[in-house]
C-alpha positions in Angstrom: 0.0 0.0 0.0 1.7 3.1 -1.2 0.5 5.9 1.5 0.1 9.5 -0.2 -0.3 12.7 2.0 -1.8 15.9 0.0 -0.1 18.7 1.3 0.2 22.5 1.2 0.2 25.2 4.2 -1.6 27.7 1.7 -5.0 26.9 1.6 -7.0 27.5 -1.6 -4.9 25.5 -3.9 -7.1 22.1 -4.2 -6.0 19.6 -2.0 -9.2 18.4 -1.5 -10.7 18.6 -5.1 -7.3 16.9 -5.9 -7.1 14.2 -3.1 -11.3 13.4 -4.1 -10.5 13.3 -7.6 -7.3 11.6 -7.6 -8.5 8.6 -5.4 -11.4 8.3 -7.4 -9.1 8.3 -11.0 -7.2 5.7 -9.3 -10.4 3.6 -7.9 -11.9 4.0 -11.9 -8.5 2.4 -13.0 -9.2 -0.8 -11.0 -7.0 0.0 -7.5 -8.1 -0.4 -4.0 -8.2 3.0 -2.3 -8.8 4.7 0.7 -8.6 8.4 1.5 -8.0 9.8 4.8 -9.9 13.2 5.5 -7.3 14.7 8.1 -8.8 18.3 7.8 -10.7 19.8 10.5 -12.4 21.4 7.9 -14.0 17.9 6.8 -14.7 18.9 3.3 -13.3 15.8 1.7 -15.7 14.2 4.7 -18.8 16.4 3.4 -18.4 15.3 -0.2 -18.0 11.6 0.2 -20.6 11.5 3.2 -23.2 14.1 2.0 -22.8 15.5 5.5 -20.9 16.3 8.6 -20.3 13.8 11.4 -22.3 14.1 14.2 -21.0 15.3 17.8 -21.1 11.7 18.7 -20.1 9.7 16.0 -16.2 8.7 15.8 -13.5 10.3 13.0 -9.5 9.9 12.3 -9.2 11.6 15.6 -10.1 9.0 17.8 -8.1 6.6 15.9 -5.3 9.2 16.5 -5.5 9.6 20.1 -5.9 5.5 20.9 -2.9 4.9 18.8 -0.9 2.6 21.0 -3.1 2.1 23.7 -4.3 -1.6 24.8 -6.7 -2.9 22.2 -10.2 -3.1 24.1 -13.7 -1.9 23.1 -12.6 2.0 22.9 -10.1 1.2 20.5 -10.2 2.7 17.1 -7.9 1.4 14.3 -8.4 3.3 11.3 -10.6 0.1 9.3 -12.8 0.6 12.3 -13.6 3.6 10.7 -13.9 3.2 7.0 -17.1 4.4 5.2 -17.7 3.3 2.1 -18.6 5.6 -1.0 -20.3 6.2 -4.0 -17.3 7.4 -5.9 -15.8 3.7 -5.6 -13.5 4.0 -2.8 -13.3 4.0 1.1 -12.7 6.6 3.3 -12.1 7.8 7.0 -14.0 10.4 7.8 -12.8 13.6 10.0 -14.4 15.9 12.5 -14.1 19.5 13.4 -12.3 18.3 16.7 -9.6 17.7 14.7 -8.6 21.2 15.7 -8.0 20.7 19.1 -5.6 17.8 18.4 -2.9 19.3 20.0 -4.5 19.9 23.2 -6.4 15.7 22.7 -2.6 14.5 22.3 -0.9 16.6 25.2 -0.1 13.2 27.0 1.9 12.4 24.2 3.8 15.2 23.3 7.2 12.9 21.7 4.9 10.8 19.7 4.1 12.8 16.1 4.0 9.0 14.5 0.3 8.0 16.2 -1.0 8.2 12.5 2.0 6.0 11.2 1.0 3.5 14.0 -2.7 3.3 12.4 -1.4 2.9 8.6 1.1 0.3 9.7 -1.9 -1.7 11.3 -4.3 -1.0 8.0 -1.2 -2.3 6.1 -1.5 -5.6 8.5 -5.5 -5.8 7.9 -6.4 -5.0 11.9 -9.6 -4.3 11.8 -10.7 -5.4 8.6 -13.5 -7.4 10.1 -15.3 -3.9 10.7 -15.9 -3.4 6.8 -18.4 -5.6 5.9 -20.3 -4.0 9.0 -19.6 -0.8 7.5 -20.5 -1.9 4.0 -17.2 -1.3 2.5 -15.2 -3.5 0.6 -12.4 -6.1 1.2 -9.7 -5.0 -1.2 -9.1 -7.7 -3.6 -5.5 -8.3 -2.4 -6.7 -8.1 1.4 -4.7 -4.6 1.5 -5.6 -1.0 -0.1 -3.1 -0.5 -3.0 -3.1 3.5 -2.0 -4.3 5.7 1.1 -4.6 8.9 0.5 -4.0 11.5 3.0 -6.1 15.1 2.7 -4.1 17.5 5.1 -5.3 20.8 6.3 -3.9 24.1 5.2 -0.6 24.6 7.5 2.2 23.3 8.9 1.0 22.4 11.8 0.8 18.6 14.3 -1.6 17.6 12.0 0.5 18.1 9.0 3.4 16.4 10.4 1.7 13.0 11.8 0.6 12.9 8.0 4.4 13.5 6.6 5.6 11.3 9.2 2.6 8.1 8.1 3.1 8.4 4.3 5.5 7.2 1.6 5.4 10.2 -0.9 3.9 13.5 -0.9 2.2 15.3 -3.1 2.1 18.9 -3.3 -0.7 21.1 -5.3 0.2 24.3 -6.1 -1.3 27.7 -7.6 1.4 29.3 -10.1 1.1 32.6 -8.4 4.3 34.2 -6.2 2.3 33.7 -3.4 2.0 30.5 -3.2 5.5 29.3 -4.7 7.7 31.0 -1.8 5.6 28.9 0.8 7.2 25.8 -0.9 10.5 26.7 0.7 9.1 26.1 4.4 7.2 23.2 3.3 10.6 21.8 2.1 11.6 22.6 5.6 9.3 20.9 7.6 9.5 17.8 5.1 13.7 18.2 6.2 13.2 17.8 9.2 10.8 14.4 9.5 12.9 13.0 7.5 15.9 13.7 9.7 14.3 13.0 12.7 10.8 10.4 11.8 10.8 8.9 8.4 14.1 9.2 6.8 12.2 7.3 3.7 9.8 10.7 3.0 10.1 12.2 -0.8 8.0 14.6 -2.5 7.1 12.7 -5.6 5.8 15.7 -7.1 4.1 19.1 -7.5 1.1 19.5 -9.0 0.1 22.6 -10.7 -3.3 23.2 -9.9 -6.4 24.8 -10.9 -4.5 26.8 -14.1 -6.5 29.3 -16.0 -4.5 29.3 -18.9 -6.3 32.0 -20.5 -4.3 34.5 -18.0 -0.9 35.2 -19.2 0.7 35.0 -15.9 -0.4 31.7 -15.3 1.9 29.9 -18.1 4.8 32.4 -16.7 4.6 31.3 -13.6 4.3 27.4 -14.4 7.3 28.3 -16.4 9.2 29.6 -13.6 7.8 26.7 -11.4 9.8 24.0 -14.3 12.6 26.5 -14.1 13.0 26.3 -10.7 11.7 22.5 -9.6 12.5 20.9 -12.5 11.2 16.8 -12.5 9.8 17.5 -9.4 7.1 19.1 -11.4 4.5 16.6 -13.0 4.1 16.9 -16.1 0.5 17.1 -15.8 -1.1 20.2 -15.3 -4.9 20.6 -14.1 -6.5 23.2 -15.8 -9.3 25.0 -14.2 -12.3 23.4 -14.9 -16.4 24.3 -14.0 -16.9 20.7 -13.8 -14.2 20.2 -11.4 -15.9 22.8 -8.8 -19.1 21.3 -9.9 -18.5 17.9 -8.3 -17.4 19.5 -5.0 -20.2 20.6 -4.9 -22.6 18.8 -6.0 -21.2 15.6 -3.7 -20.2 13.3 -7.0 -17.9 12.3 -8.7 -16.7 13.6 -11.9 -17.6 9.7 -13.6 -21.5 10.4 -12.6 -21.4 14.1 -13.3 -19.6 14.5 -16.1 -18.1 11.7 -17.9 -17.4 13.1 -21.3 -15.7 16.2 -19.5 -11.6 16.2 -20.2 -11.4 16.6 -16.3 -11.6 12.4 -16.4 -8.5 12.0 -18.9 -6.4 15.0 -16.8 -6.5 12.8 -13.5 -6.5 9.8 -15.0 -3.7 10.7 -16.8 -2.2 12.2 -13.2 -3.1 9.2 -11.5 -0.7 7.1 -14.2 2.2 9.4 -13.5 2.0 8.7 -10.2 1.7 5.2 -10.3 4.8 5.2 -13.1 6.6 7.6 -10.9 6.4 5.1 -7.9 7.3 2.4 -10.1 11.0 4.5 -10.7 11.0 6.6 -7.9 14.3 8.2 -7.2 14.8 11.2 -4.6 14.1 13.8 -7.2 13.0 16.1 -3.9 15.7 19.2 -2.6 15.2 17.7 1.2 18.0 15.0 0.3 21.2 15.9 2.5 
């Protein structure tokens, strides 16, 4: 199971259209997926459940906070969890609690690998008897081939239990100024777990996001985004798109909504250079020493 965190401190620039969209490309082209919503902001949640948990029910957090404890009747592995959708994959949903983690977690202040704990279990099938009750699937290979990981806008606990869980990241981006110079402190952070908690972490890409190419200073700045990343850029671009935003909203996917759209063929077509840039991944990233 190759574990994928979605990450950007600048919100705005589609990691939740992309992590929706992705996972579903890759469920359409016959993988197992799951998608972890680990935004307080539960949008991924929203989309894929129609709604937002309720005060009682459980999310990633509590799966979080057990992580390590005793396994007894209050424990939560994250296939405990698992909703099923109608986008063809699973998903773990989040809750706006998510943004008192730090204060949930206090107790365990040297531990920023709780969420590695959990993927390491889903990787071993615990819990897997929850998701017939659940009415989720068992993956065909009795493990997901990818979890995705949605992350919220910063750089935050959050942030860094998901760099610390995942294989690869993946890093959408706008084309403005903006939203390039907050790449350096991302390549930072990414530095530092992997000096200190998961000296296998690699960005396997950024993804230029949400491009109106209609704007002149949107193909300068993906030009100055090769310049300066070079193969660290995918090659595929997502273009801005009405159908896109529609299907975010709308709760759908893109294959019920709009199947002749181009917006199908752009992430499938992302979703194969992932899966080829997996298949030959190198440390392309600038966080090797």
């Amino acid at each position: 199971m190759h574990t994928l965190a979605l990450v950007n401190q600048k919100g705005g620039v589609g990691k939740t259209t992309t992590s929706v969209c992705l996972a579903t490309a890759l469920a359409h082209l016959g993988h197992d997926v799951l998608l972890i919503d680990l935004d307080p902001q539960m949008n991924a949640t929203k989309w894929l459940l129609g709604r937002e948990l309720e005060s009682d029910e459980a999310s990633v957090l509590e799966s979080i906070i057990t992580a390590g404890d005793e396994p007894d009747e209050a424990d939560w592995p994250l296939a405990r969890l698992v909703e099923p959708s109608g986008a063809g994959l699973d998903f773990v949903p989040a809750h706006a609690d998510l943004s008192n983690i730090e204060g949930d977690i206090g107790e365990k202040p040297s531990r920023p690998y709780l969420l590695r704990e959990r993927i390491r279990e889903l990787k071993q099938g615990i819990g897997f008897e929850h998701l017939h009750a659940a009415g989720a699937h068992l993956p065909s290979e009795g493990h997901y081939d990818f979890c995705l990981i949605d992350c919220p806008p910063s750089l935050g606990l959050l942030v860094v239990q998901a760099i610390t869980a995942s294989d690869s990241l993946i890093v959408p981006v706008n084309v403005d100024g903006m939203s390039m110079q907050g790449l350096g402190q991302l390549v930072e952070t990414t530095r530092e777990v992997r000096k200190y908690l998961n000296d296998q972490i690699e960005i396997l890409g950024l993804l230029p996001n949400n491009l109106d190419k209609r704007a002149g200073l949107v193909n300068e700045g993906l030009d100055a985004l090769r310049d300066a990343y070079g193969d660290l850029v995918f090659e595929t671009a997502v273009p801005w798109r009405s159908k896109i935003i529609e299907v975010s909203t709308y709760g759908t996917s893109l294959y019920d909504h709009a199947p002749s759209s181009d917006a199908v063929a752009i992430y499938e077509t992302l979703a194969q250079e992932i899966i080829q840039r997996l298949q030959t991944s190198t440390d392309r990233t600038p966080i090797a020493a």
